[in-house]
C-alpha positions as CSV (number, residue, x, y, z in Angstrom):
1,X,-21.5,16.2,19.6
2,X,-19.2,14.4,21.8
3,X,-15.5,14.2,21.3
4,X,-13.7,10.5,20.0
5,X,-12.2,8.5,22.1
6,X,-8.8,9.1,22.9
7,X,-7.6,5.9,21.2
8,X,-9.5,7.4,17.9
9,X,-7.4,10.6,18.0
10,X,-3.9,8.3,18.3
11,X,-4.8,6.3,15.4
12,X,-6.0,9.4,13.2
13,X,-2.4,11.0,14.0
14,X,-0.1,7.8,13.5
15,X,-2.4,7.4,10.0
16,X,-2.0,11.5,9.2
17,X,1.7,11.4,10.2
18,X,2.0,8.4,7.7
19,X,0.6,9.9,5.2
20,X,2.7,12.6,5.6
21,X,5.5,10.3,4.9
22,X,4.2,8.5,2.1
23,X,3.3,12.2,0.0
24,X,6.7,13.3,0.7
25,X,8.3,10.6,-1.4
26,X,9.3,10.8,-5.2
27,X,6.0,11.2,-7.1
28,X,6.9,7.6,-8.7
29,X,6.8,5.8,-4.9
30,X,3.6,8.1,-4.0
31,X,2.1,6.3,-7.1
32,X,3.7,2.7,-6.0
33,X,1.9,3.1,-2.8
34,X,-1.5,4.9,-3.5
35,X,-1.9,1.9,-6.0
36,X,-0.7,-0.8,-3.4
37,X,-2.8,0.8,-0.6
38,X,-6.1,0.8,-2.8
39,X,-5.6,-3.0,-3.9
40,X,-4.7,-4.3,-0.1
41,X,-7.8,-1.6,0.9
42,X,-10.5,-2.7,-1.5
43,X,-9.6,-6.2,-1.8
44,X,-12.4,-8.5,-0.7
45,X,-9.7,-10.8,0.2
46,X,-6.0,-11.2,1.9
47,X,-3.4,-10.7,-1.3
48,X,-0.4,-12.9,-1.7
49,X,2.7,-10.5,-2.2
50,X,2.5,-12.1,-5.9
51,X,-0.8,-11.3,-6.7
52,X,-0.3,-7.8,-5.8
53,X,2.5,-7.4,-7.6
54,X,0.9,-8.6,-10.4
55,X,-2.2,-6.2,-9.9
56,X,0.6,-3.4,-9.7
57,X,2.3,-4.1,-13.2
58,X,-1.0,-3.7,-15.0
59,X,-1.9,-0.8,-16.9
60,X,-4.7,0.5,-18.3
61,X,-4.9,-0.6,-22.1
62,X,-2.2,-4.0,-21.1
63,X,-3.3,-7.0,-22.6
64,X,-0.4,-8.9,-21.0
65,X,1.7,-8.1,-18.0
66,X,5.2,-7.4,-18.8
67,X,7.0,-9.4,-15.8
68,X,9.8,-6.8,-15.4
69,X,7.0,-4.4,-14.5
70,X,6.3,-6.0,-11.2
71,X,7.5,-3.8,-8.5
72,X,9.7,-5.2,-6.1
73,X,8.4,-6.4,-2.2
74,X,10.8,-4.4,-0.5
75,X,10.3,-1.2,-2.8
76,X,6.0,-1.8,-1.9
77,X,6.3,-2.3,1.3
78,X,8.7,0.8,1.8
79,X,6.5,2.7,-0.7
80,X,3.8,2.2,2.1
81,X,5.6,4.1,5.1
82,X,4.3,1.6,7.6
83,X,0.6,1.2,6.4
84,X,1.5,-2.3,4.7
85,X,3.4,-4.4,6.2
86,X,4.3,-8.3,4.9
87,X,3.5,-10.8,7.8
88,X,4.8,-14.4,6.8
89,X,2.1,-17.0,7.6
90,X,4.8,-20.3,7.6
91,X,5.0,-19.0,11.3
């Protein structure tokens, strides 16, 4: 089987060492982020920062969403250890 290219092993490493970062948080940010990443992975579509926040305050069994649940943008984005980052399209 023939080895990856070289630029294949870099990105494995800079994802594994950010993951290393993102597991070694408080169990409530490794939750913040493990949520974030799986809506910005599996979305079909780009997220505005809103609607992600919004998709974070749900819980299972919520018939509304409690407004002071919405996590923070800087407390996502820093949840993420480098894997999300907020680029701001008025530019």
């Amino acid at each position: 089987m023939p080895h990856p290219p070289v630029e294949l092993d870099a990105y494995h490493v800079i994802c594994d060492d950010a993951m290393r970062r993102v597991v070694a948080q408080s169990q409530e940010r490794v939750e913040l982020a493990k949520k974030a990443l799986s809506w910005l992975i599996f979305a079909t579509r780009q997220l505005t920062v809103s609607e992600l926040q919004e998709a974070l305050a749900i819980e299972a069994g919520d018939s509304k969403i409690d407004p002071d649940s919405r996590p923070k943008t800087a407390d996502i984005i820093s949840a993420c250890c480098g894997l999300a980052v907020l680029y701001d399209e008025s530019t």
